[in-house]
C-alpha positions in Angstrom: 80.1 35.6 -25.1 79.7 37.9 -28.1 81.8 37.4 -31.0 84.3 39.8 -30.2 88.2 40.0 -29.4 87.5 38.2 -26.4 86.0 35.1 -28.1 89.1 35.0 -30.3 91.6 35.0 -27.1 89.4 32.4 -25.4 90.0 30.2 -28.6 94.0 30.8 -28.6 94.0 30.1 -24.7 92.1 27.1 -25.6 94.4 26.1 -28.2 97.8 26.7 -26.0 96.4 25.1 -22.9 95.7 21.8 -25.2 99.3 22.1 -26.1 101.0 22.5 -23.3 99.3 19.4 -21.3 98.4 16.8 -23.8 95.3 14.9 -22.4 94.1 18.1 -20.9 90.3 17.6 -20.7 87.7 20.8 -20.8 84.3 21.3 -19.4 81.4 24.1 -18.6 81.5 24.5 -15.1 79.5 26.5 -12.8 76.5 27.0 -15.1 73.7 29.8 -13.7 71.0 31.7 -15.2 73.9 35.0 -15.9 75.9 32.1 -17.4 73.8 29.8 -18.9 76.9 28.2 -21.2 79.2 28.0 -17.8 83.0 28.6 -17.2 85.1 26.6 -19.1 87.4 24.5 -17.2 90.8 22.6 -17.6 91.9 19.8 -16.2 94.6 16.9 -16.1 94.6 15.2 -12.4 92.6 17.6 -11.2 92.0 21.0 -11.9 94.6 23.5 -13.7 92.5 26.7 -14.5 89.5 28.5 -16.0 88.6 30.9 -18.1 86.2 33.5 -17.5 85.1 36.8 -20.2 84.0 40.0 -18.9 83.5 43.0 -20.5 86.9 44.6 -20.4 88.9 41.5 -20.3 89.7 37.7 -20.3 90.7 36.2 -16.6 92.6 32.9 -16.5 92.5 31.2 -12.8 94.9 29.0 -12.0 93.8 26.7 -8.8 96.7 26.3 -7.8 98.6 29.6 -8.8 100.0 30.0 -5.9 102.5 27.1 -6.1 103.6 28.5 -9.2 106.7 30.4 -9.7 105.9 33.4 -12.1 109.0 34.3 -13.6 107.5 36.1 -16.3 105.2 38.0 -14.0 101.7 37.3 -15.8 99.9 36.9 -12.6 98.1 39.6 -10.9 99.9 40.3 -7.4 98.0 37.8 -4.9 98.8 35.7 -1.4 96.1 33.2 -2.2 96.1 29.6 -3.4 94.3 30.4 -6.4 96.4 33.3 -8.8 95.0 34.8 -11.9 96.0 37.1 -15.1 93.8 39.3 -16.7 94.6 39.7 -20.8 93.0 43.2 -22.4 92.2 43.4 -25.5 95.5 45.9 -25.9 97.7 43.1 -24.6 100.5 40.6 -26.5 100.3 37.5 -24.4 103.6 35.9 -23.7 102.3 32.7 -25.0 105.7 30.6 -24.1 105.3 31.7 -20.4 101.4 30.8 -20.5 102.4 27.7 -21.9 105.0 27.0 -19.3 102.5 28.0 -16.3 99.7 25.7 -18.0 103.0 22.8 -17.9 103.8 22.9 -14.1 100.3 23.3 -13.0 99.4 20.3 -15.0 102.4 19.2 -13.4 101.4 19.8 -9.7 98.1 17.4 -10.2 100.6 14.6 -10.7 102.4 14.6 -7.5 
């Protein structure tokens, strides 16, 4: 990642994921010669979500986004077990509904 907009969301994801589930643990996953530092990973009972940078854009995966309810519609439209959002660098994040999503995911693993 270049130090950029992008590297500024990735910290405030960071920092609202570690709020909303206390204990949450992080780690580089996925590591490969085009991404030699990984995909950072969140977990708490098992996996919660990722966080990827591309060029245009931050994507946050959930794993299991599609047991989620969405109220606040940040998901992108999908049928699939996983779900994810895409932030722009134009984009307000609704950080309370993040949060909340980052809560029942977290959640979810319990069960």
């Amino acid at each position: 990642m270049s130090t950029d907009w992008r590297v500024a969301l990735v910290g405030e994801l960071r920092t609202l994921i570690n709020r909303a589930a206390p204990g949450v643990t992080e780690e580089a996953k996925w590591k490969k010669a085009s991404n030699p530092d990984g995909v950072p990973a969140f977990s708490l009972g098992g996996l919660i979500c990722t966080i990827e940078t591309y060029k245009d854009k931050v994507k946050v995966t959930f794993f299991k986004g599609g047991s989620l309810e969405d109220p606040s519609g940040l998901f992108l439209p999908s049928d699939g077990v996983r779900r994810a959002m895409d932030v722009y660098e134009q984009d307000e994040l609704n950080e309370d509904a993040f949060m909340a999503l980052v809560r029942v995911a977290a959640a979810l693993n319990q069960k």
